[in-house]
Structure formats: C-alpha cells, structure tokens
MARBA-3410 file (N, C-alpha, C, O; in Angstrom, 1 decimal):
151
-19.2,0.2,-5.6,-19.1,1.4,-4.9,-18.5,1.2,-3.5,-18.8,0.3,-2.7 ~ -17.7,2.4,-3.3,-17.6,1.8,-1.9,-17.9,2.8,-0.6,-18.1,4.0,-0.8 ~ -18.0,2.4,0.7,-18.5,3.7,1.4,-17.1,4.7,2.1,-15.9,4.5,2.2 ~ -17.8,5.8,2.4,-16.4,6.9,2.6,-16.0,6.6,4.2,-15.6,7.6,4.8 ~ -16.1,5.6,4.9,-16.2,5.3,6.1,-14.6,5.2,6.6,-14.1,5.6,7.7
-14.1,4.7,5.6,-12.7,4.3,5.8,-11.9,5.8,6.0,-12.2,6.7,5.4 ~ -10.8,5.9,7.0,-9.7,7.2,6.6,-8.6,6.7,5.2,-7.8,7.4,4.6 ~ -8.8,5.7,5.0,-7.5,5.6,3.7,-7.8,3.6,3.4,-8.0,2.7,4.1 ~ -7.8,3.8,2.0,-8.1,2.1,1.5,-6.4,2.0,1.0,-5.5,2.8,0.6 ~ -6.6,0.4,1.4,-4.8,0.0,0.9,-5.4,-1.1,-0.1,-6.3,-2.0,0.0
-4.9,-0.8,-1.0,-5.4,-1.5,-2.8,-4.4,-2.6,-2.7,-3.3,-2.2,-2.2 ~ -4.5,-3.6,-3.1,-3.3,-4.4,-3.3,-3.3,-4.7,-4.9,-4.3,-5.1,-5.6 ~ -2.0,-4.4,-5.4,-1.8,-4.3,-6.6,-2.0,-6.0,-7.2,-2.3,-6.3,-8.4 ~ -1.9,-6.8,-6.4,-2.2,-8.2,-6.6,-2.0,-9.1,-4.9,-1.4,-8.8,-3.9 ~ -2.8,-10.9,-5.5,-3.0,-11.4,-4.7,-1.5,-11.1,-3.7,-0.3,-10.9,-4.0
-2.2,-11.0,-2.4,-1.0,-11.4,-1.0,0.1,-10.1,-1.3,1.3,-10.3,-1.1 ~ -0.4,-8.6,-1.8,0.3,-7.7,-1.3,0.3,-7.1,0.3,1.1,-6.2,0.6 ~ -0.4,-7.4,1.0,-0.5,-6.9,2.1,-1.4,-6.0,2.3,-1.2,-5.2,3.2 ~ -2.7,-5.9,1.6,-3.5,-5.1,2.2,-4.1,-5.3,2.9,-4.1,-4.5,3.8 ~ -5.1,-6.4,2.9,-5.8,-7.0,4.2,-5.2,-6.6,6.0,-5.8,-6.1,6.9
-3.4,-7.0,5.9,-3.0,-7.0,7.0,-2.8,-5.4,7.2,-2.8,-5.0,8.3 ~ -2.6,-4.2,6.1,-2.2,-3.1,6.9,-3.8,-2.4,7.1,-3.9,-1.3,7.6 ~ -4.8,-3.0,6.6,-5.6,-2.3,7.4,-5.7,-2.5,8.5,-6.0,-1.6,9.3 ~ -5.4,-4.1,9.0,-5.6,-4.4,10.4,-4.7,-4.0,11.5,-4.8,-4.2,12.7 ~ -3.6,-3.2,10.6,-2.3,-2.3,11.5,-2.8,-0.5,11.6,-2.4,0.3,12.5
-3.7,-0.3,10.8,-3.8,0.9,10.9,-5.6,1.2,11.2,-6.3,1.0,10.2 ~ -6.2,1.5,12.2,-7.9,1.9,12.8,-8.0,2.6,11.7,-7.0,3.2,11.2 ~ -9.2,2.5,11.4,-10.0,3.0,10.8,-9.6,3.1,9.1,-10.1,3.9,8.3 ~ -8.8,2.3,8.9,-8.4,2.0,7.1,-9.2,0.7,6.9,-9.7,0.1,7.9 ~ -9.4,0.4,5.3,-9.9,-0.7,5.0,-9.2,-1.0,4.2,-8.5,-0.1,3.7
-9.1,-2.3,3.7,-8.2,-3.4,2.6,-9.5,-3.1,1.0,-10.7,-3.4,1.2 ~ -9.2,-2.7,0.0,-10.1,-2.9,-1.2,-10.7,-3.6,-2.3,-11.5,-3.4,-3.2 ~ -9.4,-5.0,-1.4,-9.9,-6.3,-2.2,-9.4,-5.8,-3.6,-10.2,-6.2,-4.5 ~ -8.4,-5.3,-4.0,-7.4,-5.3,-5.2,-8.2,-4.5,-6.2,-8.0,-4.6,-7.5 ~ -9.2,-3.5,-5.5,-9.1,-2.9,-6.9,-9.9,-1.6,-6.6,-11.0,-1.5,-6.0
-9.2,-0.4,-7.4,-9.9,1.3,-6.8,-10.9,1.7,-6.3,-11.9,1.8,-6.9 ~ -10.6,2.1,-5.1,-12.0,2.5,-4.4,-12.7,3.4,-5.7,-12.3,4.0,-6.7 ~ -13.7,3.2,-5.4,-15.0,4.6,-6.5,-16.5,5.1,-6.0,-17.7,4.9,-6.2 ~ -16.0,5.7,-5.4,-17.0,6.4,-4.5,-18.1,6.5,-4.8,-18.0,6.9,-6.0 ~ -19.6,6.3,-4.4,-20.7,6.5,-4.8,-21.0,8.3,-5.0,-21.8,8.5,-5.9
-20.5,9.4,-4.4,-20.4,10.6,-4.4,-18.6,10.6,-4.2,-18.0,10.0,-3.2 ~ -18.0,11.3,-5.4,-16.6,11.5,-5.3,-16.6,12.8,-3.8,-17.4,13.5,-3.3 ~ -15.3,12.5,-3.5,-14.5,13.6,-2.3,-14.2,14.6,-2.8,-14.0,14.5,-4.1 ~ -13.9,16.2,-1.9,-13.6,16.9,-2.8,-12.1,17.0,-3.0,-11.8,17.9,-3.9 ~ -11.1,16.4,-2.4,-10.2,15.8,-3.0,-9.9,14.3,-3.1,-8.9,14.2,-2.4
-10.1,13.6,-3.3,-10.5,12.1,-3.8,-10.2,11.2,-2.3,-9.9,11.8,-1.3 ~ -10.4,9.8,-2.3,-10.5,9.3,-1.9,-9.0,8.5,-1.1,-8.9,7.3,-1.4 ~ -8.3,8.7,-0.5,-7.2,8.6,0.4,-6.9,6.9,-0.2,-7.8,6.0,-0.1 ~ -6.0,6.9,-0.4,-5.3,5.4,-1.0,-4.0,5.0,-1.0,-3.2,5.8,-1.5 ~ -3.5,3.9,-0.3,-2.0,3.4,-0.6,-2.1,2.1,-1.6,-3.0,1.2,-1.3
-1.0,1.9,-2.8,-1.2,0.8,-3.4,-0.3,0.3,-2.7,0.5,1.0,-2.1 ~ -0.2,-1.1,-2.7,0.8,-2.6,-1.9,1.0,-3.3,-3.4,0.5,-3.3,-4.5 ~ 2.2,-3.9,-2.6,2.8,-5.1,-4.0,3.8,-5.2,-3.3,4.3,-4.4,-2.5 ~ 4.3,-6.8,-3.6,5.5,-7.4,-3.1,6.2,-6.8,-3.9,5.8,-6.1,-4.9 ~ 7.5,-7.2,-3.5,8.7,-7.0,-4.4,9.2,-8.1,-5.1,10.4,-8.3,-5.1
8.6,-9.0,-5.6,8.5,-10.1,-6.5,8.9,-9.5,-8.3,9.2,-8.3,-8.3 ~ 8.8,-10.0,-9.4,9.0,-9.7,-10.2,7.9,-9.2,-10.4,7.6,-8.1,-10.7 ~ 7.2,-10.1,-10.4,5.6,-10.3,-11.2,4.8,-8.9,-9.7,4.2,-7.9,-10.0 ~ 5.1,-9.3,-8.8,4.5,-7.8,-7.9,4.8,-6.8,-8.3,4.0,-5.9,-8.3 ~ 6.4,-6.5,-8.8,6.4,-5.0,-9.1,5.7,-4.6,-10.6,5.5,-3.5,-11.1
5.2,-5.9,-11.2,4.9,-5.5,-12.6,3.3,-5.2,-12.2,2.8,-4.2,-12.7 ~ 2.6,-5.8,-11.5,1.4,-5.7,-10.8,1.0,-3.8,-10.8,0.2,-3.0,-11.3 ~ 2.3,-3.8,-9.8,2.4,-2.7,-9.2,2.4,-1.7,-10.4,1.5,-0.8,-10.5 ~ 3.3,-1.7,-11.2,3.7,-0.7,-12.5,2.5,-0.5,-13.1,2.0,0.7,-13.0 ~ 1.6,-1.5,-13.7,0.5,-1.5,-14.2,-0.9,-0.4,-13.4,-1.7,0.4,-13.8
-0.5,-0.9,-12.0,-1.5,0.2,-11.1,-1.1,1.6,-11.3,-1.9,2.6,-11.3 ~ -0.1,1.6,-11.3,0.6,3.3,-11.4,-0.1,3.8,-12.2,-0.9,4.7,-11.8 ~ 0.0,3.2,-13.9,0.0,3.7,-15.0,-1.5,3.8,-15.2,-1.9,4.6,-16.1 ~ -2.4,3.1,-14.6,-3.7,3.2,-14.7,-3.9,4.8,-14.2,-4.4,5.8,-14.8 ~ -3.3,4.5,-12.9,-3.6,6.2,-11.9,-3.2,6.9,-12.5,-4.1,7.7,-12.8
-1.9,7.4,-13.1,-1.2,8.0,-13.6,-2.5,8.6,-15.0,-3.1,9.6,-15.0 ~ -2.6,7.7,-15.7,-3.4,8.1,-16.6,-5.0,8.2,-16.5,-5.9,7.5,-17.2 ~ -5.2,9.0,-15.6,-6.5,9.4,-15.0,-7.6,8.4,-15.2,-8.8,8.7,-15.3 ~ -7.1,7.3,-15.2,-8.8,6.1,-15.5,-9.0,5.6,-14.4,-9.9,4.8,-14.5 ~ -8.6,5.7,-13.0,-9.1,5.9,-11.5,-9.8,7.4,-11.2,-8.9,8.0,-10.5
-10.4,7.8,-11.3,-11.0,9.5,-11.0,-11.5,9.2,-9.8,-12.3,8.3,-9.6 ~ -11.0,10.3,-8.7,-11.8,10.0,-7.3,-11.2,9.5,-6.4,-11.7,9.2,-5.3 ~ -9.5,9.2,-6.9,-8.3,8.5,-6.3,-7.4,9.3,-5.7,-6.9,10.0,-6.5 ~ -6.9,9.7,-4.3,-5.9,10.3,-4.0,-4.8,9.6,-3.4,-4.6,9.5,-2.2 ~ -3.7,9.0,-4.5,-2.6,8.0,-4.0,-2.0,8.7,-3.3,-1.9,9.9,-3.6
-1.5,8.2,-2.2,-0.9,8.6,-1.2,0.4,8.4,-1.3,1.2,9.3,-0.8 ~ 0.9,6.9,-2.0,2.2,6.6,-2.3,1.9,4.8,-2.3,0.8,4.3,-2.2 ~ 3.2,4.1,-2.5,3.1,2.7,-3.0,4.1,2.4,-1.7,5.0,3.0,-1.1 ~ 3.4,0.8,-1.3,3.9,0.3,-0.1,4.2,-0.7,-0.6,3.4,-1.5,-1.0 ~ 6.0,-1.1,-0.6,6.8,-2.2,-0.9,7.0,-3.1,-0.2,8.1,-3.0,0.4
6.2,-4.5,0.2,6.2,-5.4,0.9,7.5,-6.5,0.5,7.2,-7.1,-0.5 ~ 8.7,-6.8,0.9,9.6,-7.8,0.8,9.3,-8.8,0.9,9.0,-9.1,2.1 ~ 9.2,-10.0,-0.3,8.1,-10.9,-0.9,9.7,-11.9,-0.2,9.6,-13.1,-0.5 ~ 10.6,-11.6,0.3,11.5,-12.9,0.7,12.2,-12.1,1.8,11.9,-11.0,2.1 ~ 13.3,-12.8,2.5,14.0,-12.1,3.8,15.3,-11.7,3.0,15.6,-12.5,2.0
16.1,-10.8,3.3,17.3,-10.3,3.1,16.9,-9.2,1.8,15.9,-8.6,1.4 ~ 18.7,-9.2,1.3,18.4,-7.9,0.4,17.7,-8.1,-0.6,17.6,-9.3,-0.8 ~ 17.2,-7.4,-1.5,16.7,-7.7,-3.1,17.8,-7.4,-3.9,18.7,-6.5,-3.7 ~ 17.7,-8.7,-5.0,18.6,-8.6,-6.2,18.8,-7.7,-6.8,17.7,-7.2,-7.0 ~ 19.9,-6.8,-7.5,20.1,-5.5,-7.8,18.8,-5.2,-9.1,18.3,-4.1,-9.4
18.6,-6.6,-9.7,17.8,-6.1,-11.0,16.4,-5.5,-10.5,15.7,-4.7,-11.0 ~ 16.4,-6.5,-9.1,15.4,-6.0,-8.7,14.6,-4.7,-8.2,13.6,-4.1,-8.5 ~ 15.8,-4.6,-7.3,15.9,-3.3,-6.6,16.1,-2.1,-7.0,15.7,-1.1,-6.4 ~ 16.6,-2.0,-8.3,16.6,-0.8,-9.5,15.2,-1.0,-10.0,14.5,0.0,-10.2 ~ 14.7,-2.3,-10.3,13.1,-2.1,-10.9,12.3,-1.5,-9.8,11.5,-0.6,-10.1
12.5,-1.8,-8.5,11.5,-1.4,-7.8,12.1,0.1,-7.5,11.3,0.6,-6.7 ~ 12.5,0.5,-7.7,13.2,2.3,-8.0,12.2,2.6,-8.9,11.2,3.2,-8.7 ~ 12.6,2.1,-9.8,12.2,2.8,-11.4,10.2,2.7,-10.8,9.5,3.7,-11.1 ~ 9.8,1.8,-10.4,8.1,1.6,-10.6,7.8,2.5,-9.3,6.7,2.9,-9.2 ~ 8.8,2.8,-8.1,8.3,3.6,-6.8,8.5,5.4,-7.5,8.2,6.5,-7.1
9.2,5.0,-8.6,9.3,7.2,-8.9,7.9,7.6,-9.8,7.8,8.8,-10.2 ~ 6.8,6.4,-10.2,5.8,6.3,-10.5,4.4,6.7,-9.5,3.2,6.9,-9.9 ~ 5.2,6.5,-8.1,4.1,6.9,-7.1,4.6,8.2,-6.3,5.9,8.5,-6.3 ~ 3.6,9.3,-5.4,3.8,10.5,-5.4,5.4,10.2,-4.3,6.4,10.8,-4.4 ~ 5.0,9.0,-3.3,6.1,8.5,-2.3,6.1,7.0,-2.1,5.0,6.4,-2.3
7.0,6.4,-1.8,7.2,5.0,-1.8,7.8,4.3,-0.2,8.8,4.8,0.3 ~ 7.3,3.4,0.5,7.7,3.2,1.7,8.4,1.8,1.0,8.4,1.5,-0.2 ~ 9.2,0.9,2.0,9.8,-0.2,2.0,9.2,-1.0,3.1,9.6,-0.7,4.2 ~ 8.5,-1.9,3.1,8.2,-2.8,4.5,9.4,-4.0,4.5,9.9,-4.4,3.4 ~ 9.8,-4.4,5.4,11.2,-5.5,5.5,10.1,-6.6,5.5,9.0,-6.2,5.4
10.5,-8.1,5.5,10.1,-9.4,5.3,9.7,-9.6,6.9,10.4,-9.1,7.7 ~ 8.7,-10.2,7.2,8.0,-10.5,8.8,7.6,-11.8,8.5,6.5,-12.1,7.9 ~ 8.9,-12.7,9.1,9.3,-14.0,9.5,7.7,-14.6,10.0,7.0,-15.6,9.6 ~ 7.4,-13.6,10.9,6.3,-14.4,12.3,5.2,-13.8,11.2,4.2,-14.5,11.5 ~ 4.9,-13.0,10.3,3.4,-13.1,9.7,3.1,-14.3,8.9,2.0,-14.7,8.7
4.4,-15.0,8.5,3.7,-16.5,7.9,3.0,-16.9,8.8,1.9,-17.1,8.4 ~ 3.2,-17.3,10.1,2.8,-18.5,11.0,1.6,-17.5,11.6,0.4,-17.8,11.5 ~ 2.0,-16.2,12.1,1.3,-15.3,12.9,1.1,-14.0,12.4,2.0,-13.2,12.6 ~ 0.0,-13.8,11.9,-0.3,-12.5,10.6,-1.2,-11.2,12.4,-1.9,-11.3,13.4 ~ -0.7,-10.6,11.8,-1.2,-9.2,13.1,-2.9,-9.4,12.7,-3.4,-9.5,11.5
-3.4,-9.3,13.6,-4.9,-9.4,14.4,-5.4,-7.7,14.4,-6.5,-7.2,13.9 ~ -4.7,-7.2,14.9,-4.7,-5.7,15.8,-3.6,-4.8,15.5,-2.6,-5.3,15.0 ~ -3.7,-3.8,15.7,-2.6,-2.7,15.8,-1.6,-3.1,17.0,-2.1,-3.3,18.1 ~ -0.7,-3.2,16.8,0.6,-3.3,17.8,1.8,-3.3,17.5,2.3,-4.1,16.7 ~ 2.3,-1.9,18.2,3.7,-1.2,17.5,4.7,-2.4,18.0,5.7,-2.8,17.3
4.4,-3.1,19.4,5.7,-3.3,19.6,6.0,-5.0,18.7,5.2,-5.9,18.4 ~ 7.3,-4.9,18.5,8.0,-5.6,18.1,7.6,-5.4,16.4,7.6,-6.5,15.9 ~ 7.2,-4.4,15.7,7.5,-3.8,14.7,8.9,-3.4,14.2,9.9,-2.8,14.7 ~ 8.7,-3.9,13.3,10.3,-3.3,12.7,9.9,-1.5,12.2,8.9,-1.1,11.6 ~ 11.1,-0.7,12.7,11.4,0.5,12.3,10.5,1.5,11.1,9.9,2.5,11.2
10.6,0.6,9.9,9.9,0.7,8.6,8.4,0.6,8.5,7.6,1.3,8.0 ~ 8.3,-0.3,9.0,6.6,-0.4,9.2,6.2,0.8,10.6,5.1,1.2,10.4 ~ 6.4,1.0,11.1,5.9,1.8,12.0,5.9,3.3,11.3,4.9,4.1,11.4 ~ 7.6,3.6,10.2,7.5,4.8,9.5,6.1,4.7,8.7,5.3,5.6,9.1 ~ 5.7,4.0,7.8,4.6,3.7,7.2,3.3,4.5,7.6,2.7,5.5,7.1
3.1,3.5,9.1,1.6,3.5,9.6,1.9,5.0,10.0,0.9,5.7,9.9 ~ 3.0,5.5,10.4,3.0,7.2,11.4,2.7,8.4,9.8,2.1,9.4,9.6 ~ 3.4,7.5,8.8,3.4,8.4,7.8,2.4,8.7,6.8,2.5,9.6,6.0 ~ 1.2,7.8,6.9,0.2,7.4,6.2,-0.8,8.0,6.8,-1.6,8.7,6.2 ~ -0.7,7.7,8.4,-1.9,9.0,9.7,-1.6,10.2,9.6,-2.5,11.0,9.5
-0.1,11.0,9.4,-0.1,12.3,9.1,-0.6,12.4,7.7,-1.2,13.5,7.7 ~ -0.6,11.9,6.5,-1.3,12.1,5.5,-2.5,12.2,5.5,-3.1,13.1,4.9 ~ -3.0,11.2,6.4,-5.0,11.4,6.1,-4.8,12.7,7.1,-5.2,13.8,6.8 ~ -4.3,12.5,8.0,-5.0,13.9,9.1,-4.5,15.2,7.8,-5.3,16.1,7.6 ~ -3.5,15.3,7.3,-3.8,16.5,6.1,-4.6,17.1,5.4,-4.6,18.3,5.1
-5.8,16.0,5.2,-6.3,15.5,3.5,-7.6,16.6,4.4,-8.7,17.0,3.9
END
C-alpha cells in the first residue's frame, strides 16, 4: 500500500529507468520502486503516475508490458499521466528503435523524451535544479506540475 502523500509517483518500468532521480527533480513526487502505486483508500480520480523506461530494447519492451497491464484495467486506482523516455545512450536512437518507441509511447495518454545526461553517470541530481537542464527535461517537470495542479 502506499500513502497519498506524494503529488505524482514515477513507476519505473524496470531497473535504472529514472525514477528515483525524477522524483528528486520534481518536490513533493515519490519514485515507486517499479511497481503501481495501490492506494490503501483509492482517489476519486486515481492516483497521479508517470511510467519511465529507457530507450533500450529490452526498456521499451519493459515499458510496452506496463502499458498493457494499465491499459487493461489490472492497475485500478492508477491515473497515468503519460510515459517518460529516458535515452539509455547519447545521440540519436536507431530508426528500429525509434519507430518502436513511437509505436509503445501511442500506448500512453502523452509521451515525453528525456536526452542522455553525460554528468548523471558521475553526478546523479541531489535536488531540483533547472539550471543547466536540458530543454526536455525541464518540458517534463513544467508538464507533469500542470498535470497534478489539474487532477
């Protein structure tokens, strides 16, 4: 069970999607340790959620798998927000790839793209701090706070 304390849980569709660190980018989110929040009293519209997954082969299949779970109502009490695409290497992704991760993001209500962050190998974010964010990740965290302030 978990408590409703959080404004939005980031699920990671598997190990080292990046949930841990966007909670520590965005106050008052929590990371869910990879698997659906389930409220001890459901919300009366469910429970504010982003799934994560690299863009790896095996991440987006992670990811596909999470969809289809949500998709077919065996999460109850879930309100996905959309799927956040972590770039599991630096530059572009392979076309096969990049068409898969199409095909598994028209599975979620909206889909963000995070670019690859060179300095989170050595230096993983502690704290919220915009600057020296790349463009994408900042759309994310601004897009994810007007979501919960909706809900």
């Amino acid at each position: 069970m978990f408590p409703h304390n959080a404004s939005v849980w980031w699920v990671g569709a598997h190990g080292g999607a990046g949930e841990s660190t966007f909670a520590k980018l965005l106050p008052g989110s929590a990371e869910s340790h990879h698997t659906w929040p389930q409220p001890a009293t459901p919300l009366p519209d469910g429970i504010p959620v982003v799934l994560t997954a690299r863009t790896s082969l095996s991440g987006l299949e992670s990811a596909r798998s999470a969809l289809t779970q949500w998709a077919s109502g065996a999460v109850p009490g879930v309100h996905l927000l959309g799927l956040a695409l972590v770039s599991d290497a630096p530059g572009k992704l392979p076309k096969p790839l990049k068409d898969f991760a199409h095909l598994v993001g028209g599975g979620a209500p909206r889909t963000w793209r995070v670019p690859w962050m060179e300095q989170w190998r050595t230096d993983p974010p502690t704290a919220p701090d915009p600057r020296g964010m790349p463009a994408e990740l900042r759309k994310l965290i601004k897009s994810v706070q007007a979501l919960i302030q909706k809900s």
